[in-house]
C-alpha positions as CSV (number, residue, x, y, z in Angstrom):
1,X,0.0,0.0,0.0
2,X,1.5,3.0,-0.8
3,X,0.5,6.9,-1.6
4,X,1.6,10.2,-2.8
5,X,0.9,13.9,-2.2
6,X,1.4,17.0,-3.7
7,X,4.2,18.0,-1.6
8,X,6.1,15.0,-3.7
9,X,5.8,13.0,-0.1
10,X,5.5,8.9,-0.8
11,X,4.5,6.6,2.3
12,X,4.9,2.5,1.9
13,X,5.2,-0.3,4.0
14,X,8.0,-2.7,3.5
15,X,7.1,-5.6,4.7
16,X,10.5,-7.4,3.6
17,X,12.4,-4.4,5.8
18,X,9.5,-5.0,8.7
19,X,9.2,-1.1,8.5
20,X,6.9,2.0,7.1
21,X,8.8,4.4,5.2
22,X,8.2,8.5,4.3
23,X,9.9,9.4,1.5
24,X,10.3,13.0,0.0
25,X,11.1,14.5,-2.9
26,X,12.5,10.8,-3.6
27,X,14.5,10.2,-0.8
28,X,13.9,8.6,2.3
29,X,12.9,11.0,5.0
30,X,11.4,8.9,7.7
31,X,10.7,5.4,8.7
32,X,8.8,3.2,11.7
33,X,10.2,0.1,12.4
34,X,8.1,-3.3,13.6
35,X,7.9,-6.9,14.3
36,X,5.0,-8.4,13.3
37,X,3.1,-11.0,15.8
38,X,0.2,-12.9,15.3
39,X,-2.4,-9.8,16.1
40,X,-0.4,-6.9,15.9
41,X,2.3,-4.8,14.5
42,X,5.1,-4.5,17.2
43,X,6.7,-0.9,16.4
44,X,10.3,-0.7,18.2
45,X,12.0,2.4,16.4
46,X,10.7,5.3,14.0
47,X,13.4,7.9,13.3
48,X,13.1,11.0,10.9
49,X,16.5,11.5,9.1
50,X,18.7,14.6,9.4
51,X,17.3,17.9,7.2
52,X,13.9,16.4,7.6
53,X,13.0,16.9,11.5
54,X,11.1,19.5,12.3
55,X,8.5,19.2,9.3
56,X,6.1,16.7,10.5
57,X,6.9,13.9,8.7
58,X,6.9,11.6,12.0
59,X,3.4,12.1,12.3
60,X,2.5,12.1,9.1
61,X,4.6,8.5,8.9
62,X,3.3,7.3,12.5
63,X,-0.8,8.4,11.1
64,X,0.0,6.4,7.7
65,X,1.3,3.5,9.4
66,X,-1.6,3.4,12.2
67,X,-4.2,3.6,9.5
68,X,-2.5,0.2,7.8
69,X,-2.8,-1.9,10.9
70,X,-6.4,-0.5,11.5
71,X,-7.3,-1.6,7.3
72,X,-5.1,-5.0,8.4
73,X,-7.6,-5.9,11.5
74,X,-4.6,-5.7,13.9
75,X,-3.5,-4.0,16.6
76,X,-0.8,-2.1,17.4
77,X,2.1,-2.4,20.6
78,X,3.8,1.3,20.9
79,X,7.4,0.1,22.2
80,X,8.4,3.0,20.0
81,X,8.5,6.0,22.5
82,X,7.8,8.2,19.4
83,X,4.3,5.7,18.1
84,X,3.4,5.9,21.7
85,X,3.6,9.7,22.2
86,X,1.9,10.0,18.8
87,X,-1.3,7.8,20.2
88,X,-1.1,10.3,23.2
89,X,-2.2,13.2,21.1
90,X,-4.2,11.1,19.2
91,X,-7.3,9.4,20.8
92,X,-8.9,8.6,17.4
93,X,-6.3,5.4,17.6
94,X,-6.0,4.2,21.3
95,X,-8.5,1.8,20.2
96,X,-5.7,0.0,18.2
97,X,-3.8,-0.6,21.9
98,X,-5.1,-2.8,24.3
99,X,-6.7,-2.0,27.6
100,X,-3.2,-3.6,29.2
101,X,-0.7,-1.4,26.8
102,X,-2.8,1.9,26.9
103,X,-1.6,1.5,31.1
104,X,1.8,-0.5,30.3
105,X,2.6,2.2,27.7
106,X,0.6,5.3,29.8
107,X,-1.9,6.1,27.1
């Protein structure tokens, strides 16, 4: 699954990498990285390269990659401080983390 914008911004999964990518202007930009168990997506590390911090990509990555394991039926274990902090601001997906991880992962 992949998509573009008109900001020249591309967002894939990887499956063969285990990660989520954010790519602009055709180079990689972002990515959130996970192990995939039987239920959910396990994200460990998401990291937004040098020149691109600061310009939202993260959340624009974390949002893209969230809205996969919701089309995928499967839930989601924030490891990642940065995937956790992003379900923080974002209520709209806490229903992707169980009742145990929202408290294990203080969401």
């Amino acid at each position: 699954m992949a998509t573009a914008d008109p900001d020249d911004i591309a967002l894939a999964d990887h499956p063969d990498r285990h990660r989520f990518e954010l790519h602009a202007g055709g180079k990689l930009a972002a990515y959130a990285e996970y192990n995939v168990l039987a239920n959910a997506l396990l994200f460990t590390h998401t990291e937004t390269l040098p020149g691109f911090e600061g310009r939202g990509f993260g959340s624009r990555l974390a949002a893209f990659a969230l809205d996969d394991v919701r089309a995928r039926g499967l839930g989601a274990i924030p490891v990642c401080q940065f995937i956790a902090g992003f379900l923080r601001k974002h209520p709209d997906y806490q229903d992707l983390v169980t009742p145990a991880n929202r408290r294990a992962f203080h969401i």
